[in-house]
C-alpha positions as CSV (number, residue, x, y, z in Angstrom):
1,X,0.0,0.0,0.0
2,X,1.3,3.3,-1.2
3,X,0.4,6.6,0.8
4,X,0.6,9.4,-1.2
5,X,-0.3,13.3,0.3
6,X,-0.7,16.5,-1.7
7,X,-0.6,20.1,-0.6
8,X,-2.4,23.1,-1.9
9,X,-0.4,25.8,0.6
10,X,2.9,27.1,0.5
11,X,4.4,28.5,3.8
12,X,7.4,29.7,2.3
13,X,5.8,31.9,-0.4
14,X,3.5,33.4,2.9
15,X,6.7,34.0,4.8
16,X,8.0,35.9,1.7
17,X,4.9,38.0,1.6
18,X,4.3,38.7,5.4
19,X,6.6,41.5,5.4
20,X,5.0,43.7,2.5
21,X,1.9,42.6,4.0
22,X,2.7,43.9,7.8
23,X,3.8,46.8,6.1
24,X,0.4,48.0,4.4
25,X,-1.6,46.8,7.9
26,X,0.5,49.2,9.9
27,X,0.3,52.0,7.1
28,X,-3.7,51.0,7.1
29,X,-3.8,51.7,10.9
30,X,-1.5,55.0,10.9
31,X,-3.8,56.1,8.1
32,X,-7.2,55.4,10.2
33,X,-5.2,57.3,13.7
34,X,-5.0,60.1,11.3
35,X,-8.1,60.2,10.4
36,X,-9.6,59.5,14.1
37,X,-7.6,62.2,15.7
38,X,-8.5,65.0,13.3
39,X,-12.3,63.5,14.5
40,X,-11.2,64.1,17.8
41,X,-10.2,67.4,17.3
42,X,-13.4,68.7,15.2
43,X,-15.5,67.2,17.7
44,X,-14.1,69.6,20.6
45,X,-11.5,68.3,23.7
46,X,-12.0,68.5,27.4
47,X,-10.4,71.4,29.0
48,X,-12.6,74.2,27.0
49,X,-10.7,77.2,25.6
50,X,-10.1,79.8,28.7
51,X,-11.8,83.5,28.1
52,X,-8.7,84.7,27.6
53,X,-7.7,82.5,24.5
54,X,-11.1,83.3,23.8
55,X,-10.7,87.3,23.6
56,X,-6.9,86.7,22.1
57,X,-8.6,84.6,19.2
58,X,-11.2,87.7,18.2
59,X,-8.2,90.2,18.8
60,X,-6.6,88.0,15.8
61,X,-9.7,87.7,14.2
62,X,-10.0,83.9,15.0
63,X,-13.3,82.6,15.2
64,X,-14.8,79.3,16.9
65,X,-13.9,78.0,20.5
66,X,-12.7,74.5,19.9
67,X,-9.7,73.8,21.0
68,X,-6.7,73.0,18.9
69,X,-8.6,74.4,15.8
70,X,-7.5,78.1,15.8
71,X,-5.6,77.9,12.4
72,X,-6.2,74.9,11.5
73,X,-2.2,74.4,10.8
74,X,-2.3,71.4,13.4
75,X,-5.5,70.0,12.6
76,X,-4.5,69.9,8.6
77,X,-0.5,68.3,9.2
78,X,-1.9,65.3,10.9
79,X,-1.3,62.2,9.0
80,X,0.2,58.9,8.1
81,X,3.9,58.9,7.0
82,X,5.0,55.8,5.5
83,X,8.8,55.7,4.9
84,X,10.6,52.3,4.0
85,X,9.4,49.7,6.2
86,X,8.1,52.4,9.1
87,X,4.7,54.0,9.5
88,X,3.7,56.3,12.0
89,X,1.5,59.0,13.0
90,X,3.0,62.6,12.1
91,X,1.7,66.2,13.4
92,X,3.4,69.2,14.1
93,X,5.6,69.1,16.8
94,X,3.8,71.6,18.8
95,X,1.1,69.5,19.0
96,X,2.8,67.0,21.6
97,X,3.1,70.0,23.8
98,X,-0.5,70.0,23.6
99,X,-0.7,66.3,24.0
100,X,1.2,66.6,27.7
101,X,0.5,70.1,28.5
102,X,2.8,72.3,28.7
103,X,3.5,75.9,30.7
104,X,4.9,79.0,28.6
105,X,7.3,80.6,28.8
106,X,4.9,83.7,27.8
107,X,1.3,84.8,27.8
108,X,-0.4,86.9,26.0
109,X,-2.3,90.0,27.5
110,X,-4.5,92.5,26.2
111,X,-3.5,95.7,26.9
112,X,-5.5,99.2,25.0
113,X,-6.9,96.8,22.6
114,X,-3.5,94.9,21.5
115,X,-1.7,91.9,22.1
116,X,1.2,91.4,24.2
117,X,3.2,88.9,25.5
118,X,4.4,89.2,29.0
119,X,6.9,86.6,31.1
120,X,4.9,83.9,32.8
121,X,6.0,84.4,35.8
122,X,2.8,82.4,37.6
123,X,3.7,79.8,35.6
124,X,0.3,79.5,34.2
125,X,-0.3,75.9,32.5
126,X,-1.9,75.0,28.8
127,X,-3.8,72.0,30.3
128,X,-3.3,68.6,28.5
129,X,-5.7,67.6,25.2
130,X,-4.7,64.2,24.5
131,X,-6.0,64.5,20.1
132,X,-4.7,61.2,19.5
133,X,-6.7,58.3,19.2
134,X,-6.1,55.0,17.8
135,X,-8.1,54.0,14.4
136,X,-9.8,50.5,13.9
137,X,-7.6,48.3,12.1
138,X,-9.0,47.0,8.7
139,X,-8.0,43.1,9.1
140,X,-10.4,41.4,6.0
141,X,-8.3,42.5,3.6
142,X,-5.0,41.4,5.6
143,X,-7.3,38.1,5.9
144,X,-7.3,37.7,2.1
145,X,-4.4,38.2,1.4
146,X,-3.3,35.7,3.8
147,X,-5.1,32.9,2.4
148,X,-4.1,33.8,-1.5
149,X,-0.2,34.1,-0.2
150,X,-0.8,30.2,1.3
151,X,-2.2,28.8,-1.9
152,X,0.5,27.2,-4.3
Protein backbone atom coordinates (compact mmCIF):
# COMPACT_ATOMS: atom_id res chain seq x y z
CA UNK A 1 0.00 0.00 0.00
CA UNK A 2 1.30 3.29 -1.18
CA UNK A 3 0.38 6.58 0.76
CA UNK A 4 0.65 9.37 -1.19
CA UNK A 5 -0.31 13.26 0.30
CA UNK A 6 -0.73 16.53 -1.67
CA UNK A 7 -0.63 20.09 -0.63
CA UNK A 8 -2.38 23.14 -1.87
CA UNK A 9 -0.35 25.76 0.63
CA UNK A 10 2.86 27.07 0.50
CA UNK A 11 4.36 28.50 3.77
CA UNK A 12 7.37 29.67 2.34
CA UNK A 13 5.83 31.94 -0.43
CA UNK A 14 3.45 33.42 2.87
CA UNK A 15 6.74 33.97 4.85
CA UNK A 16 7.97 35.92 1.75
CA UNK A 17 4.92 38.04 1.58
CA UNK A 18 4.25 38.68 5.36
CA UNK A 19 6.63 41.52 5.44
CA UNK A 20 5.00 43.74 2.54
CA UNK A 21 1.90 42.57 4.03
CA UNK A 22 2.74 43.94 7.85
CA UNK A 23 3.84 46.80 6.14
CA UNK A 24 0.44 48.05 4.37
CA UNK A 25 -1.57 46.76 7.94
CA UNK A 26 0.45 49.19 9.87
CA UNK A 27 0.30 51.95 7.05
CA UNK A 28 -3.66 51.04 7.09
CA UNK A 29 -3.75 51.73 10.85
CA UNK A 30 -1.47 55.04 10.91
CA UNK A 31 -3.84 56.08 8.08
CA UNK A 32 -7.23 55.39 10.15
CA UNK A 33 -5.23 57.35 13.70
CA UNK A 34 -4.97 60.06 11.35
CA UNK A 35 -8.12 60.15 10.43
CA UNK A 36 -9.60 59.46 14.07
CA UNK A 37 -7.64 62.20 15.68
CA UNK A 38 -8.47 64.96 13.28
CA UNK A 39 -12.27 63.47 14.49
CA UNK A 40 -11.24 64.06 17.76
CA UNK A 41 -10.15 67.43 17.28
CA UNK A 42 -13.42 68.68 15.22
CA UNK A 43 -15.49 67.18 17.74
CA UNK A 44 -14.08 69.59 20.61
CA UNK A 45 -11.51 68.32 23.74
CA UNK A 46 -12.05 68.48 27.38
CA UNK A 47 -10.39 71.42 29.00
CA UNK A 48 -12.62 74.23 27.01
CA UNK A 49 -10.65 77.19 25.57
CA UNK A 50 -10.11 79.79 28.70
CA UNK A 51 -11.80 83.54 28.15
CA UNK A 52 -8.72 84.73 27.60
CA UNK A 53 -7.73 82.52 24.53
CA UNK A 54 -11.10 83.29 23.81
CA UNK A 55 -10.65 87.27 23.57
CA UNK A 56 -6.92 86.72 22.12
CA UNK A 57 -8.65 84.55 19.20
CA UNK A 58 -11.23 87.69 18.23
CA UNK A 59 -8.18 90.22 18.84
CA UNK A 60 -6.64 88.00 15.80
CA UNK A 61 -9.66 87.74 14.20
CA UNK A 62 -10.04 83.86 15.01
CA UNK A 63 -13.31 82.65 15.23
CA UNK A 64 -14.78 79.31 16.92
CA UNK A 65 -13.93 77.99 20.47
CA UNK A 66 -12.72 74.47 19.93
CA UNK A 67 -9.71 73.77 20.97
CA UNK A 68 -6.66 73.00 18.87
CA UNK A 69 -8.57 74.38 15.84
CA UNK A 70 -7.45 78.09 15.76
CA UNK A 71 -5.57 77.94 12.37
CA UNK A 72 -6.17 74.93 11.52
CA UNK A 73 -2.19 74.38 10.81
CA UNK A 74 -2.34 71.39 13.36
CA UNK A 75 -5.47 70.04 12.57
CA UNK A 76 -4.48 69.88 8.64
CA UNK A 77 -0.54 68.28 9.22
CA UNK A 78 -1.87 65.35 10.93
CA UNK A 79 -1.34 62.16 9.03
CA UNK A 80 0.23 58.86 8.06
CA UNK A 81 3.90 58.92 7.02
CA UNK A 82 5.02 55.82 5.52
CA UNK A 83 8.83 55.73 4.87
CA UNK A 84 10.56 52.32 4.03
CA UNK A 85 9.38 49.71 6.25
CA UNK A 86 8.09 52.40 9.10
CA UNK A 87 4.70 53.97 9.51
CA UNK A 88 3.75 56.27 11.97
CA UNK A 89 1.48 58.98 13.03
CA UNK A 90 2.97 62.59 12.13
CA UNK A 91 1.67 66.18 13.39
CA UNK A 92 3.42 69.23 14.10
CA UNK A 93 5.56 69.10 16.76
CA UNK A 94 3.78 71.60 18.78
CA UNK A 95 1.09 69.46 18.96
CA UNK A 96 2.84 67.03 21.56
CA UNK A 97 3.05 70.01 23.77
CA UNK A 98 -0.54 70.02 23.63
CA UNK A 99 -0.69 66.31 23.97
CA UNK A 100 1.21 66.58 27.67
CA UNK A 101 0.45 70.14 28.52
CA UNK A 102 2.83 72.27 28.74
CA UNK A 103 3.53 75.88 30.75
CA UNK A 104 4.88 78.97 28.61
CA UNK A 105 7.26 80.61 28.84
CA UNK A 106 4.91 83.66 27.77
CA UNK A 107 1.28 84.79 27.84
CA UNK A 108 -0.45 86.95 26.04
CA UNK A 109 -2.28 90.03 27.49
CA UNK A 110 -4.49 92.50 26.19
CA UNK A 111 -3.48 95.70 26.88
CA UNK A 112 -5.53 99.21 24.97
CA UNK A 113 -6.87 96.79 22.62
CA UNK A 114 -3.47 94.95 21.50
CA UNK A 115 -1.72 91.90 22.08
CA UNK A 116 1.18 91.36 24.20
CA UNK A 117 3.23 88.87 25.48
CA UNK A 118 4.36 89.20 29.02
CA UNK A 119 6.95 86.57 31.09
CA UNK A 120 4.91 83.87 32.79
CA UNK A 121 6.00 84.42 35.81
CA UNK A 122 2.83 82.43 37.61
CA UNK A 123 3.67 79.78 35.63
CA UNK A 124 0.27 79.47 34.16
CA UNK A 125 -0.34 75.88 32.50
CA UNK A 126 -1.91 75.01 28.76
CA UNK A 127 -3.82 71.99 30.32
CA UNK A 128 -3.26 68.63 28.49
CA UNK A 129 -5.67 67.61 25.18
CA UNK A 130 -4.72 64.22 24.52
CA UNK A 131 -6.01 64.46 20.06
CA UNK A 132 -4.71 61.23 19.48
CA UNK A 133 -6.69 58.32 19.16
CA UNK A 134 -6.05 55.02 17.84
CA UNK A 135 -8.14 53.97 14.43
CA UNK A 136 -9.83 50.48 13.89
CA UNK A 137 -7.60 48.28 12.11
CA UNK A 138 -9.01 47.01 8.73
CA UNK A 139 -7.98 43.07 9.09
CA UNK A 140 -10.36 41.43 5.99
CA UNK A 141 -8.26 42.47 3.63
CA UNK A 142 -5.05 41.39 5.59
CA UNK A 143 -7.27 38.13 5.92
CA UNK A 144 -7.34 37.71 2.07
CA UNK A 145 -4.41 38.23 1.41
CA UNK A 146 -3.27 35.69 3.75
CA UNK A 147 -5.09 32.93 2.43
CA UNK A 148 -4.07 33.80 -1.54
CA UNK A 149 -0.24 34.06 -0.25
CA UNK A 150 -0.84 30.23 1.26
CA UNK A 151 -2.16 28.82 -1.93
CA UNK A 152 0.54 27.15 -4.32
Amino acid sequence: MKLSAKTNFDFGKLADALPEMISEIVFSAAKSSAEESRNVIKSGLTHPLEESTMQVRKLRGISGNTPLLATGALYDSIKAVHEGETSALYFKKYGQYHREGFTPPKIPIIKDDRLIFINNKESIEVPPRNFTKIGKLKTKNFQDKIIKALRK
